[in-house]
Structures are given as structure tokens and as C-alpha cells.
C-alpha positions in Angstrom: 151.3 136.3 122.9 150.7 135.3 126.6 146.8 135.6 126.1 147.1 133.5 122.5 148.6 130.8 124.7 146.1 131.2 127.5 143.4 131.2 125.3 144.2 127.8 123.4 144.9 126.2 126.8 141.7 127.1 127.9 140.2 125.7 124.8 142.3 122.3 124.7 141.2 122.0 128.6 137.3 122.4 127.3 137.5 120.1 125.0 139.0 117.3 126.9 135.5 118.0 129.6 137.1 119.3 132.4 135.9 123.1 132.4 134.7 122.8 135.9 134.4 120.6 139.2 133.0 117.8 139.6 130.1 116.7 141.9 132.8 114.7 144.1 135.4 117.8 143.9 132.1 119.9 145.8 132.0 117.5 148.1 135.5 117.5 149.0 136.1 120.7 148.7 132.7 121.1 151.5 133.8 118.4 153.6 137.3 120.1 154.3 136.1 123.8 154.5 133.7 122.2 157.4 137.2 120.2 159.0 138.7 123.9 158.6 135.8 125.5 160.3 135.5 123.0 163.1 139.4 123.6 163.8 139.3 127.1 163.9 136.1 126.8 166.4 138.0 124.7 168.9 140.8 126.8 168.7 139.1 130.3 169.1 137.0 128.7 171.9 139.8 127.5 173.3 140.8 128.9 177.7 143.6 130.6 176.1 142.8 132.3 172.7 139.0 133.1 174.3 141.0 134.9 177.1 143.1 137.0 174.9 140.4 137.9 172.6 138.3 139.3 176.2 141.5 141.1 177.0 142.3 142.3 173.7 138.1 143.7 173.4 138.0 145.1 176.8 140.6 147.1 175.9 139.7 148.7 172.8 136.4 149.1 174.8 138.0 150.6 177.7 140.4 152.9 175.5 140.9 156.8 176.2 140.4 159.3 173.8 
């Protein structure tokens, strides 16, 4: 029943032409994965986070077994 209804939604959105993205949806969708990228960059290069992340390797590195 739940795949029936699935399966005529699907159909109902194909029809109407939206089956996929558009060219401007890409570039949207590329444009704020870079923003997201470039955020995450500054903050792992950041003093503080870059710090941790040296302490947090040089132990694993110096670790006892």
C-alpha cells in the first residue's frame, strides 16, 4: 500500500518535470558545500582546535602498549 502510494507520487512528480535538480540547484548546492568547507578550514586551522588536534595526535602516538 505504502509503495502503491510511493510509486504514484513518484510518477505525478515526473510528470510535472521535476525528476531531478536543476542547473541553478548545482550551483547552489556547490556554492554552499564550498561556504561549509571554507568554515570548517578556519575553524580546524584555528590556535585553539589546531592545538588540540597536536595534543590529542601526539598522544595516540606516544601511547604505551
Amino acid at each position: 500500500m505504502l509503495r502503491q502510494w510511493w510509486t504514484r507520487r513518484y510518477v505525478a512528480m515526473c510528470a510535472k518535470g521535476e525528476a531531478g535538480m536543476t542547473t541553478a540547484e548545482y550551483a547552489m548546492g556547490t556554492i554552499a558545500a564550498c561556504a561549509f568547507a571554507a568554515v570548517l578550514y578556519k575553524v580546524v586551522t584555528s590556535g585553539g582546535v589546531s592545538g588540540a588536534l597536536e595534543s590529542v595526535i601526539g598522544q595516540a602516538l606516544d601511547a604505551r602498549f
